[in-house]
Every structure is written in structure tokens, then in C-alpha cells.
Backbone as CSV, one residue per row, in Angstrom:
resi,resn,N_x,N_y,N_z,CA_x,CA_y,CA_z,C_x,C_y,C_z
1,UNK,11.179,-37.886,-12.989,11.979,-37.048,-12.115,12.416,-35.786,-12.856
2,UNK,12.565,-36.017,-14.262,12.987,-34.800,-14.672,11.870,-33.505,-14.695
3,UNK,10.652,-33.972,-15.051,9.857,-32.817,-14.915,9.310,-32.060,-13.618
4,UNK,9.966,-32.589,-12.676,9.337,-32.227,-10.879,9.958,-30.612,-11.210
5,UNK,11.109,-31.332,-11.351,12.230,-29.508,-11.021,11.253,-28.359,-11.853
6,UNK,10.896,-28.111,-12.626,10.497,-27.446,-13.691,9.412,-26.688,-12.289
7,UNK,8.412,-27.990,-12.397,6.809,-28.025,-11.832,6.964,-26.955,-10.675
8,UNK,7.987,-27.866,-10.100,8.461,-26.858,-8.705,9.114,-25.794,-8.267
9,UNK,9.627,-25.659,-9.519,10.351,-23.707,-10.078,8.995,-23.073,-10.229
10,UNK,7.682,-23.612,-11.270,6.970,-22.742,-11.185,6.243,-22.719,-10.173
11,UNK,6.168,-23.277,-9.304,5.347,-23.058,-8.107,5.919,-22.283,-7.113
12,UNK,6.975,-22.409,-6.602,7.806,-20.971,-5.983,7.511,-19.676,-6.974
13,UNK,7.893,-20.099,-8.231,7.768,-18.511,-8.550,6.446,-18.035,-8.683
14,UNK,5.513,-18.509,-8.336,3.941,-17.994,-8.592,3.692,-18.019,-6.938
15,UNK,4.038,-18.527,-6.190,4.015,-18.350,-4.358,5.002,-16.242,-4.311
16,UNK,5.935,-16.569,-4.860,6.992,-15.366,-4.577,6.416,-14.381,-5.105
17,UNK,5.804,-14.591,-6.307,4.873,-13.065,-7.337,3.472,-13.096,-5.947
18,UNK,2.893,-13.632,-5.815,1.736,-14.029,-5.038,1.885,-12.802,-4.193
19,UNK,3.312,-13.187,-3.098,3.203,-12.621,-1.769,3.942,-11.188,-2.412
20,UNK,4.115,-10.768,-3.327,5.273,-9.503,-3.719,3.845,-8.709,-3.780
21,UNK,2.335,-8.727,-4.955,1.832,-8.687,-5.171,0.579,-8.103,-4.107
22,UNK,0.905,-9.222,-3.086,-0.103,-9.206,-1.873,0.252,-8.113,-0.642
23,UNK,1.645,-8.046,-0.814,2.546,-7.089,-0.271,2.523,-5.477,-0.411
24,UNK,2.867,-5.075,-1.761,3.133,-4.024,-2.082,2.147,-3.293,-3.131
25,UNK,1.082,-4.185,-3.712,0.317,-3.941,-4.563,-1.266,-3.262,-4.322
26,UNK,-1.827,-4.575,-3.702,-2.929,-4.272,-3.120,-2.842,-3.801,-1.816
27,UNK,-4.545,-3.299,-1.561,-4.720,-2.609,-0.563,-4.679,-3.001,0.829
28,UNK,-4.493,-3.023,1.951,-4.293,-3.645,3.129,-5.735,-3.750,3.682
29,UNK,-6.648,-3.165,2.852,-8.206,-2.798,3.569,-8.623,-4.668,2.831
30,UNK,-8.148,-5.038,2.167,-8.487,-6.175,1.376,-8.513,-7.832,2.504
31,UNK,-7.362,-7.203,3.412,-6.768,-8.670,4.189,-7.113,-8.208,6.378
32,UNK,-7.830,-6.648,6.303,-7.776,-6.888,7.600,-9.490,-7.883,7.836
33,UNK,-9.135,-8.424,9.014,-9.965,-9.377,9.777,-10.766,-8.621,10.226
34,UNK,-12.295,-8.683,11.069,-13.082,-7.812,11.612,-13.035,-8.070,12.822
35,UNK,-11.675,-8.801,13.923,-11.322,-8.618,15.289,-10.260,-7.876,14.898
36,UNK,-8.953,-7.561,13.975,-8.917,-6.325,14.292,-9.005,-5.393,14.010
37,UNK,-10.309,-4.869,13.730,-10.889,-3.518,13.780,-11.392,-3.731,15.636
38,UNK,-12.061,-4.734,15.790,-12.355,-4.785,17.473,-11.376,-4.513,18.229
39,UNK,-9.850,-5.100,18.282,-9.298,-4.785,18.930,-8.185,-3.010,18.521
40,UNK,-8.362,-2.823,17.417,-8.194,-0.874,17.485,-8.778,-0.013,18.087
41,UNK,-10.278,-0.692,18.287,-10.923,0.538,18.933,-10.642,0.634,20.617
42,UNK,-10.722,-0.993,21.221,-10.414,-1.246,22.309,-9.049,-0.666,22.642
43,UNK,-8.419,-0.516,22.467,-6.560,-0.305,22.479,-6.034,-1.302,23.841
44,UNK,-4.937,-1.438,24.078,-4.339,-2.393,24.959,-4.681,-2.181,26.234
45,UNK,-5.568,-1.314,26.858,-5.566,-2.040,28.247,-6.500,-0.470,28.623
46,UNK,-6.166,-0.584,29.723,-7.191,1.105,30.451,-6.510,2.321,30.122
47,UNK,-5.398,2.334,30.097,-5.336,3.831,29.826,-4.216,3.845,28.311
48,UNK,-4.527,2.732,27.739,-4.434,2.865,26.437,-3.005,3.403,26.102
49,UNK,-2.122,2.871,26.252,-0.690,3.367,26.573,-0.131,4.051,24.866
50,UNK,-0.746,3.139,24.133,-0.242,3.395,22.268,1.340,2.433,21.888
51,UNK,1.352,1.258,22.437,2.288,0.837,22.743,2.114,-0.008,21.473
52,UNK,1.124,-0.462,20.615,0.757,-1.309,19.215,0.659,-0.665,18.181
């Protein structure tokens, strides 16, 4: 029992660097999906209001 706490401090803190990292670091071109690039070009509806 004593070594969980430790194990599990470092695992939050390597989740928290992870998403800080994933956040503010790298590029956003890294994590988009290729539906949405489909749905940018489409825009929301017929006359494309710009409401997203």
C-alpha cells in the first residue's frame, strides 16, 4: 500500500504534462480528424450561417 501513492502521483503527473503539452505545445494540424476537414468545407446547413 505504501508504494500505490507514489505510482499514482506519477501517473497524474505524466497525464497533466501529457495534456499541457498536447494543449499548448504542439500543432493542432497533428490531432484534426479527416471528417472535420469534411465537415468545414460543408458548413452548417444551406446558407451557411458561420454559426461554428
Amino acid at each position: 500500500m505504501g508504494m500505490l501513492q507514489p505510482i499514482l502521483v506519477y501517473i497524474t503527473l505524466a497525464i497533466a504534462v501529457g495534456f499541457i503539452v498536447r494543449k499548448f505545445f504542439l500543432p493542432k494540424s497533428l490531432f484534426v480528424s479527416k471528417g472535420a476537414h469534411k465537415r468545414k468545407e460543408k458548413g452548417c446547413g444551406q446558407d451557411d450561417c458561420g454559426c461554428h
